[in-house]
C-alpha positions in Angstrom: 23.5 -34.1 -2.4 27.3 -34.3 -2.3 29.7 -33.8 0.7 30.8 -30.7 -0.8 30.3 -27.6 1.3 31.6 -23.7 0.2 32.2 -21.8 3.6 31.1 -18.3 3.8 33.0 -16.3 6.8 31.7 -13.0 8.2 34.6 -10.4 8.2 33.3 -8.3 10.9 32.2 -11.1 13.4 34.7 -14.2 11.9 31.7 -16.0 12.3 31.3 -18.8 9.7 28.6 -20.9 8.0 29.0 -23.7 5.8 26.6 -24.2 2.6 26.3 -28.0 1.6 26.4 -28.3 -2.4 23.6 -30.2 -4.0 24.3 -31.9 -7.3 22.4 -31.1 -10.1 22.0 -34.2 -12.9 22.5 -31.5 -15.9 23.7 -27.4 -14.9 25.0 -26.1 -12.7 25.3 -27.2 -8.9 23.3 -25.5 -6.3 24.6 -23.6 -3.3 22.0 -24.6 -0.4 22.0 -21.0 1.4 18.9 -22.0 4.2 21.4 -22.1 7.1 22.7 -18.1 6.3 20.4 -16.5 7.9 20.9 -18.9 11.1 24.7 -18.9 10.8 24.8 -15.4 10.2 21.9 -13.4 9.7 22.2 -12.8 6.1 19.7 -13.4 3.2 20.5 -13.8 -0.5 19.3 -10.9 -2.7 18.7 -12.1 -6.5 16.4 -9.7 -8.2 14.3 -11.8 -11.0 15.4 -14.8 -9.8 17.9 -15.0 -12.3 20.6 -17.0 -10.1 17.8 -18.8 -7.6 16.9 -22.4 -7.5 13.5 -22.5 -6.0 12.6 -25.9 -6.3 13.8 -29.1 -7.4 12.9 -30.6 -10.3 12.7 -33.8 -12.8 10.4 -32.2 -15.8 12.3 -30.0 -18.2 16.2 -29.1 -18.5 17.2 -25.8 -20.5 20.6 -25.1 -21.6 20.4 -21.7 -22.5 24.1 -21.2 -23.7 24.2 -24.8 -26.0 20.5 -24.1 -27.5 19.3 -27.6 -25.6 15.4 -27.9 -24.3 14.9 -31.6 -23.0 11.6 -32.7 -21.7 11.9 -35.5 -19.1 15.6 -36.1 -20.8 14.2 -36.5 -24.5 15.4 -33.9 -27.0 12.4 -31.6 -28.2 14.0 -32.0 -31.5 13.3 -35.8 -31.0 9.5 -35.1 -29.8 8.5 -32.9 -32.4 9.8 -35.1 -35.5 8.8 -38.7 -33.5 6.1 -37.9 -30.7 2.8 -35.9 -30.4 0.8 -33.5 -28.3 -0.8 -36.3 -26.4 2.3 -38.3 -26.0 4.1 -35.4 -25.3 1.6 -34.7 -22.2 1.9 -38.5 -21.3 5.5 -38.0 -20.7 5.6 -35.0 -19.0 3.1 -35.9 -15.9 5.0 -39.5 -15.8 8.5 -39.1 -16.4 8.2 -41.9 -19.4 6.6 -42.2 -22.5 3.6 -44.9 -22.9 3.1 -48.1 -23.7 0.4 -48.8 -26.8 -1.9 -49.8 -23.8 -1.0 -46.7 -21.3 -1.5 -44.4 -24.4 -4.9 -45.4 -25.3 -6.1 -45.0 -21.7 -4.6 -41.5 -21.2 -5.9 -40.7 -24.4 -9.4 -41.8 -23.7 -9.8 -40.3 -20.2 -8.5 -37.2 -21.8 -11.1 -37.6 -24.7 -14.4 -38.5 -22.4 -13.3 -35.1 -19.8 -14.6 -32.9 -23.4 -17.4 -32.5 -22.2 -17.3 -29.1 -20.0 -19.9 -27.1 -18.4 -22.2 -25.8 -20.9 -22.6 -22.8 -18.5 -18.6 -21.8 -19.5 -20.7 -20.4 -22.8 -22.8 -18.0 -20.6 -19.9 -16.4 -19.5 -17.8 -16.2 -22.5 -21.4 -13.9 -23.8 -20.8 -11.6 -21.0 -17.7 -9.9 -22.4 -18.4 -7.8 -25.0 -16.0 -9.1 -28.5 -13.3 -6.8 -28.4 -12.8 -8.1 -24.9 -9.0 -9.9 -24.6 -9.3 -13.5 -25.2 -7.2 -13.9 -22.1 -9.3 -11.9 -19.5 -12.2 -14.1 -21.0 -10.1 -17.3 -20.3 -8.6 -16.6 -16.7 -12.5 -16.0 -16.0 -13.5 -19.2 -17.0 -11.1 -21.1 -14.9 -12.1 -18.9 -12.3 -15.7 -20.6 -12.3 -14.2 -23.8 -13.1 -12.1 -23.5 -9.8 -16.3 -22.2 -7.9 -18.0 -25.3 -9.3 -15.2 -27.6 -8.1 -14.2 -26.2 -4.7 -16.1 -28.5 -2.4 -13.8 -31.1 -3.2 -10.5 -30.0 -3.3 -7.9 -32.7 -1.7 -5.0 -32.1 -3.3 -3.0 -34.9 -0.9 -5.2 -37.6 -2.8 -3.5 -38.6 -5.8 -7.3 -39.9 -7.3 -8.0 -35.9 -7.3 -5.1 -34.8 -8.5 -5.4 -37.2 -11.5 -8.8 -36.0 -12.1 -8.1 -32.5 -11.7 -5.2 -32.5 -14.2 -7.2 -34.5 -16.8 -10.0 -32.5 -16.7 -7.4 -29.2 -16.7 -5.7 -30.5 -20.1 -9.2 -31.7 -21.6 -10.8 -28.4 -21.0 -8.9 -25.6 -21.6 -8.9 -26.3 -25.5 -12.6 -26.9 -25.6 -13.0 -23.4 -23.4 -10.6 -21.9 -26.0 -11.9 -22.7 -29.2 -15.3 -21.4 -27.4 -14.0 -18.2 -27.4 -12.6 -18.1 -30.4 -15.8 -18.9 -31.7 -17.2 -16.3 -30.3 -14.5 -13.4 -31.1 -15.5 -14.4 -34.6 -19.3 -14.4 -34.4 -19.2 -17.9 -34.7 -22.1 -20.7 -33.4 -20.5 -22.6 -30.7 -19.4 -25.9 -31.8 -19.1 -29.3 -30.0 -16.0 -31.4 -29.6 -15.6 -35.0 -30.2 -14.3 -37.7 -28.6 -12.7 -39.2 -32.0 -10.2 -36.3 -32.4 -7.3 -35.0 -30.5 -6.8 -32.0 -28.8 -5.2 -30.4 -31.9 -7.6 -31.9 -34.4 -10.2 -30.7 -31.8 -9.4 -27.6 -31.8 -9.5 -26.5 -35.2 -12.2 -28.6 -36.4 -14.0 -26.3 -33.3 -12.3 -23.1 -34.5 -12.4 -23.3 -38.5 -15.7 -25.8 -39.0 -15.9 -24.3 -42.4 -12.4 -25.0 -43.4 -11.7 -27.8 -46.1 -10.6 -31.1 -44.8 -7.0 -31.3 -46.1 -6.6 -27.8 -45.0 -8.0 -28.8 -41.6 -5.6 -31.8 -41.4 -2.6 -30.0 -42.3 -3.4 -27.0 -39.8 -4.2 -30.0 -37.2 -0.4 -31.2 -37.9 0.9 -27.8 -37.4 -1.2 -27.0 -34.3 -0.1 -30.2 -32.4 3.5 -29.3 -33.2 2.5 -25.9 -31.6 1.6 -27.5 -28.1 4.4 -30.0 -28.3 6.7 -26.9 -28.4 5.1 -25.0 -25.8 4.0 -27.5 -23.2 6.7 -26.8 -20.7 10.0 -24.5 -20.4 11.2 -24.9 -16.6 10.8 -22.6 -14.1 9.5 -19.4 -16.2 7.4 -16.5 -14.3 3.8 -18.4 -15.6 4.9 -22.0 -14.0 6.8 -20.2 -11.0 3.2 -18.5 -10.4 1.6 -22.0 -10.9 3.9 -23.7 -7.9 3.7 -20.2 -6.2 -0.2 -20.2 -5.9 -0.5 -24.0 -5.5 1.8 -24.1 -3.0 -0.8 -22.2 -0.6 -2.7 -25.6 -1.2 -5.4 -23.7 -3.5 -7.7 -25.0 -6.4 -5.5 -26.4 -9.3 -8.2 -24.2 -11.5 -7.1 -20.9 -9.5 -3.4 -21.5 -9.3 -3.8 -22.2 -13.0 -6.0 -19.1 -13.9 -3.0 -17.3 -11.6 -0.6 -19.1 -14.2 -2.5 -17.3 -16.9 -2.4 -14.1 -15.8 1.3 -14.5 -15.7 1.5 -15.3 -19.1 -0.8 -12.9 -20.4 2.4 -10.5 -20.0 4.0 -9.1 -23.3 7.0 -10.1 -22.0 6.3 -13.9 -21.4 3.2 -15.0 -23.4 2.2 -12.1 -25.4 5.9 -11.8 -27.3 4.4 -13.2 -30.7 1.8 -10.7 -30.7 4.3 -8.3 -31.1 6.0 -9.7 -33.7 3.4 -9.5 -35.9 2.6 -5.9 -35.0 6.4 -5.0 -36.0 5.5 -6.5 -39.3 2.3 -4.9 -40.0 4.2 -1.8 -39.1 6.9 -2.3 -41.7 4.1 -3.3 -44.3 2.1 -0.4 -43.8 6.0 2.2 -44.0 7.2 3.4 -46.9 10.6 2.2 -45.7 12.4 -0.9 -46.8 13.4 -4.1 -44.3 17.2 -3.0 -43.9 15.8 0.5 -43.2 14.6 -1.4 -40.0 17.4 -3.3 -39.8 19.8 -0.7 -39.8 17.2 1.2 -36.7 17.8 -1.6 -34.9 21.4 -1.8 -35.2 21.5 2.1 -33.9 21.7 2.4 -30.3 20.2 5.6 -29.9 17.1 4.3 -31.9 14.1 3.0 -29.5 13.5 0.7 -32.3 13.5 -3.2 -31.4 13.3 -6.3 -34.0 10.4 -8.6 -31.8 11.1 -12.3 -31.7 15.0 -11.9 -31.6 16.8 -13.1 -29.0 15.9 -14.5 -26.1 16.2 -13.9 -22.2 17.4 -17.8 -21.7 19.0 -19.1 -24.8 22.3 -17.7 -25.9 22.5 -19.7 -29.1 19.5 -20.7 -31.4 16.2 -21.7 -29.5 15.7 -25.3 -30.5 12.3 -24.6 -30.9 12.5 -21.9 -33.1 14.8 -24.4 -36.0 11.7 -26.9 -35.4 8.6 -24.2 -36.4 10.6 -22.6 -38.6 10.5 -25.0 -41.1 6.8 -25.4 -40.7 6.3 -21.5 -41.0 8.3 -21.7 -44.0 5.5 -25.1 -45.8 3.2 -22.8 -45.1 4.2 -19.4 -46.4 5.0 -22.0 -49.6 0.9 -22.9 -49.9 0.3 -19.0 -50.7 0.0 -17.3 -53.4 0.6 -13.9 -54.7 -3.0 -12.8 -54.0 -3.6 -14.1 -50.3 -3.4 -10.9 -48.3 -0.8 -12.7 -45.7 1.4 -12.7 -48.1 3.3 -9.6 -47.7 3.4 -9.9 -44.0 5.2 -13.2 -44.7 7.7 -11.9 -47.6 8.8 -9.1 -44.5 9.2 -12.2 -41.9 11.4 -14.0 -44.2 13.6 -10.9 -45.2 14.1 -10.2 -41.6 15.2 -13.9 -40.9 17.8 -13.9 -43.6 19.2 -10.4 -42.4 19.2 -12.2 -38.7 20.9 -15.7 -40.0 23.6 -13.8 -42.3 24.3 -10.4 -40.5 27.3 -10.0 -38.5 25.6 -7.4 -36.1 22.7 -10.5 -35.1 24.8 -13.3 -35.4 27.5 -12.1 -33.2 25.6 -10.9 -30.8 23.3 -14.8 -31.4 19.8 -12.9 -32.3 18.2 -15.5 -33.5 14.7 -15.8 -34.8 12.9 -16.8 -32.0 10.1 -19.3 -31.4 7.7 -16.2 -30.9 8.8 -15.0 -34.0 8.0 -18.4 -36.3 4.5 -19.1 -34.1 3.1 -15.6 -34.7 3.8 -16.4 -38.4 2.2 -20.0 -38.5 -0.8 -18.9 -36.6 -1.6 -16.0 -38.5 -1.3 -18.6 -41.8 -3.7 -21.0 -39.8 -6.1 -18.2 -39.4 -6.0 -17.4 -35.7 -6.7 -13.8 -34.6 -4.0 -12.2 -32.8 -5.8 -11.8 -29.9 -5.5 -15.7 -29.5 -2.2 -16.2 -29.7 -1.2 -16.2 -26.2 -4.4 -18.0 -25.5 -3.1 -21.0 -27.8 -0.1 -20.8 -25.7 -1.8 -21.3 -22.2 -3.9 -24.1 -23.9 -0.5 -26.0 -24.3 1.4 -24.8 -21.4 -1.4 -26.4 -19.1 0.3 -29.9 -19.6 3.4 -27.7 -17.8 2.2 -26.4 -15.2 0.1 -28.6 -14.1 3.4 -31.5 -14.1 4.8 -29.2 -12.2 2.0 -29.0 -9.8 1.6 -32.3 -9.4 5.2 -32.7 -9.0 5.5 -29.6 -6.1 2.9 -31.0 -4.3 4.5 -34.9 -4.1 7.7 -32.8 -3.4 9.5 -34.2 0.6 10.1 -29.9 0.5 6.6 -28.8 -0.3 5.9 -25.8 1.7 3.9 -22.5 1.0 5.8 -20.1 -1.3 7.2 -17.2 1.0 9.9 -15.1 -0.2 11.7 -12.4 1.8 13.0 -9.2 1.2 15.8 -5.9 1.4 13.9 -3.6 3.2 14.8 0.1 2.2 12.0 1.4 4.0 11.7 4.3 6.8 13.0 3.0 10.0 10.2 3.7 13.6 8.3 6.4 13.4 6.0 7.7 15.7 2.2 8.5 14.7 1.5 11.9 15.1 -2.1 13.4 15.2 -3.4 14.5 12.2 -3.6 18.5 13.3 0.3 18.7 14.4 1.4 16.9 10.9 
């Protein structure tokens, strides 16, 4: 905190109240408005959240207008060329990256939590296979948050460790599970050998070939490393919101993926790849499209331009962009992807050359590129926001684990502008 204060004065009453200022390391500085109600009997209104701190935090830092994402103050660039998944994960619950020795053990205990509760499988029968992925998911952490309620201490740092271990080590095992069984698969087994990404599609694709398995691996782990965390978005927010009541880590998590289940949050690269199976299957050309989404009156939107935080090119998107672009090289003229892809990559060039995009910085998106990569790997689209909760578990559950150590921590409890009636006087139901 600095000794900078910003005075607010009440023009009816003269009354005044004064703010204190608290620096921020990276961003903007941070009004501290707690005393306006007190001073003056004012709250703040801010509608989405769009200019509200709610918390204070060391994890991630987003520059939406300079195109920067830092994890723990390391450029995501950095990460995805130098770092992993698993290193990645390190980082983001400690606030450092490991030692050789630190690594191994985070990796092992990590490795050994594999083996979850056969009785997940049970469930995961009970939907029928046309049932969202996601609705299957949030009900597997819901019985993962029954079998370990007796125990919840979330004060005791032994649990909290424990919980977020077996969080991060079970979420890919429960998704490939369901993947499995979306695709009339035989449920396979994990192994402690592999990592989370070699895990997963050595579970999801066991008849793949190897090198084909290795280089989807590669891909994959980039995939987490990209979406592990992103601040204070309306899935994490949910996260802290829930925990903060002091609930199961599995059901403030499960709450976390209903958030993102959203097609506004997790379910944007779905999308995309419905827009291009819907220009594949017209009889119209890409710039047709382009051009209907140039024209205001059209209802017509281009998915995976843009985005709602960064004003300049999302760093993630420059980073799976060129592995979208090694695989689309791999096919050939006769995969049936192919065409989908040829669309994606017309529809980038239009975005990176146009004046119309480029002025008004619509850039590809990360939702755009990882729609494209995981329909290459082989992933149904139903999956796609699940692969994105499997990564963004490290997040939220470093930023549960940080709420909870917080000096601040407190159950969630937002107020409101009440437009309601004002009294009213019940009236028996024969003289209404």
């Amino acid at each position: 905190m600095t000794n900078k204060k910003i005075t607010i004065k009440d023009g009816q009453s003269n009354n005044e109240a004064e703010l204190p200022v608290l620096e921020s390391i990276l961003g903007p500085d941070v009004v501290d408005i707690r005393a306006l109600e007190k001073d003056l009997g004012y709250l703040s209104h801010d509608p989405g959240f769009m200019a509200t701190s709610s918390c204070e935090s060391k994890i991630t830092f987003i520059d939406g207008n300079e195109g920067k994402l830092w994890y723990r103050g390391y450029p995501i660039e950095e990460l995805a060329e130098k770092s992993n998944f698993i290193e990645t994960a390190y980082l983001l619950l400690n606030d450092k990256l490991p030692n050789n020795n630190e690594l191994e053990l985070f990796s092992k205990n990590i490795s050994s939590s594999y083996n979850v509760d056969p009785a997940i499988k049970n469930i995961i029968e009970v939907f029928d296979k046309s049932s969202h992925p996601m609705a299957i998911m949030t009900a597997c952490l819901s019985y993962l948050s029954a079998k370990y309620h007796d125990n919840i201490d979330i004060q005791n740092k032994d649990y909290r460790y424990k919980s977020t271990i077996n969080l991060i080590s079970s979420v890919p095992v429960i998704s490939a599970w369901i993947l499995n069984y979306i695709l009339s698969e035989q449920f396979q087994e994990p192994s402690e050998k592999r990592s989370i990404a070699e895990n997963f599609i050595n579970m999801a694709f066991p008849k793949l070939d190897p090198d084909q398995k290795n280089l989807s691996s590669k891909a994959m782990d980039i995939i987490f490393l990209l979406h592990a965390d992103h601040e204070q978005n309306a899935s994490t927010s949910t996260v802290r919101l829930s925990g903060s009541s002091e609930t199961s880590p599995y059901a403030a998590i499960a709450a976390g993926i209903s958030t993102l289940w959203g097609p506004t949050h997790g379910g944007a690269n779905e999308a995309v790849i419905n827009m291009l199976e819907e220009i594949k299957n017209s009889d119209k050309d890409v710039e047709h499209y382009i051009n209907m989404a140039k024209d205001k009156e059209n209802t017509f939107r281009l998915m995976g331009f843009g985005h709602r935080i960064y004003k300049n090119y999302d760093p993630r998107a420059k980073i799976i962009q060129k592995i979208a672009h090694e695989y689309l090289s791999q096919l050939d003229n006769t995969n049936p992807n192919k065409p989908l892809f040829d669309i994606a990559m017309k529809l980038e060039k239009f975005a990176l050359e146009d004046d119309y995009f480029v002025s008004r910085k619509l850039y590809p998106n990360v939702d755009f590129y990882s729609g494209i990569v995981l329909k290459a790997i082989g992933i149904p689209q139903s999956m796609y926001t699940v692969i994105f909760a499997l990564a963004r578990t490290v997040g939220w559950v470093a930023h549960w684990n940080e709420m909870i150590e917080d000096k601040n921590f407190r159950i969630g409890r937002p107020r409101q502008l009440y437009t309601g009636k004002n009294k009213t006087s019940y009236r028996d139901i024969k003289d209404r």
